[in-house]
C-alpha positions as CSV (number, residue, x, y, z in Angstrom):
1,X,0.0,0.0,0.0
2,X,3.0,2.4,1.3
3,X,4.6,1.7,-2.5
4,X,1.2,3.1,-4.3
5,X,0.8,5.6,-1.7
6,X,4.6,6.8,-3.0
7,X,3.7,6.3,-6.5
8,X,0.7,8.6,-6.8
9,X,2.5,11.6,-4.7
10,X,5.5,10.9,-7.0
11,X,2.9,11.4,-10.2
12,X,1.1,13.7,-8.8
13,X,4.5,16.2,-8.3
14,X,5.2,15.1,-11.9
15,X,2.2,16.5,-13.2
16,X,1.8,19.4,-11.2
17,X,5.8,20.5,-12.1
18,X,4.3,20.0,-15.9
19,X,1.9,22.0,-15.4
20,X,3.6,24.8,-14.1
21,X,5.9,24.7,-16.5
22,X,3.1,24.6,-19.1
23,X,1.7,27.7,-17.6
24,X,5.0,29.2,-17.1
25,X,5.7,28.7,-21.1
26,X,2.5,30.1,-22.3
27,X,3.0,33.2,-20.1
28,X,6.3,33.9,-21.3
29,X,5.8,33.3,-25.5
30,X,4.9,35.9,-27.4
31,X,1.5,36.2,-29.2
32,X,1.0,36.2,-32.9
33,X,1.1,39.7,-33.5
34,X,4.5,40.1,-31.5
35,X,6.1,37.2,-33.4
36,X,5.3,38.6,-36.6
37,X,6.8,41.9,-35.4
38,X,9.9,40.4,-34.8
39,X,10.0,38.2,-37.9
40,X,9.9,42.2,-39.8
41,X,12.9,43.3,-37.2
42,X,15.0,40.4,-38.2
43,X,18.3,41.6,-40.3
44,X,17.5,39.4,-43.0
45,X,14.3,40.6,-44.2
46,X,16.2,44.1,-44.8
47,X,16.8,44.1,-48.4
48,X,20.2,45.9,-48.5
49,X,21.5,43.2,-46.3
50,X,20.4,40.8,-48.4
51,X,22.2,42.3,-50.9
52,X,25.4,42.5,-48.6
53,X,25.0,38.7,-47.7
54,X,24.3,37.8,-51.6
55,X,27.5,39.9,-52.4
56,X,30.0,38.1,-49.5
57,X,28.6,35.0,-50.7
58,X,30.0,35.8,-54.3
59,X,33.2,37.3,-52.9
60,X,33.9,33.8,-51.2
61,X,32.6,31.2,-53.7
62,X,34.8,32.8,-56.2
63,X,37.8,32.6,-53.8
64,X,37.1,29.3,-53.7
65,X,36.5,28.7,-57.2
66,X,40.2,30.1,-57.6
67,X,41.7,28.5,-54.9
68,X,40.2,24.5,-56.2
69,X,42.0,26.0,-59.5
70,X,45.7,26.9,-58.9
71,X,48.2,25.2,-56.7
72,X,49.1,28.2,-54.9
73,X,48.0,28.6,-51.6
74,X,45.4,31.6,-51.2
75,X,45.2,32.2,-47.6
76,X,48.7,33.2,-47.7
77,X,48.4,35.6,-50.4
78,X,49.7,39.4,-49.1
79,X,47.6,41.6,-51.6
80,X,44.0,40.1,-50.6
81,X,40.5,42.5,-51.4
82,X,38.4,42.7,-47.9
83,X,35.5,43.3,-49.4
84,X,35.1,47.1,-49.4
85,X,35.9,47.4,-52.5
86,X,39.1,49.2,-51.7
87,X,41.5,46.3,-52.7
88,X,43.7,47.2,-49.4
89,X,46.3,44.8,-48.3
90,X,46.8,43.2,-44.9
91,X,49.8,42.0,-42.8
């Protein structure tokens, strides 16, 4: 009897700590109209940095692209472009 006893305090605990945390988690999400809101807030739904991320992604695929084609060694290159289109060099 004592082990059945234990057994239903034990389940009872268990569900009342999931349903606190149920509460808890419904409490703290946002609603509908704040989640869209954020989704608009997000960096990528800004077009210029779109264009920015579209425009390093070229920048390194063609890096790459030259780097599967030669035997010289890129990274170690002294004269590299950063991407600013100033063509500066670095140490």
């Amino acid at each position: 009897m004592a082990v059945v006893r234990k057994a239903l305090i034990v389940g009872a605990l268990l569900g009342a700590g999931a349903g606190l945390g149920s509460a808890l988690f419904v409490l703290v999400t946002p609603g509908e109209q704040r989640t869209q809101a954020m989704l608009e807030e997000m960096p990528a739904q800004d077009p210029l940095r779109r264009a920015e991320a579209a425009r390093t992604k070229e920048l390194l695929l063609a890096t790459l692209q030259e780097a599967a084609a030669t035997q010289e060694n890129v990274a170690c290159r002294k004269n590299r472009v950063d991407g600013s289109g100033g063509g500066g060099t670095s140490a």
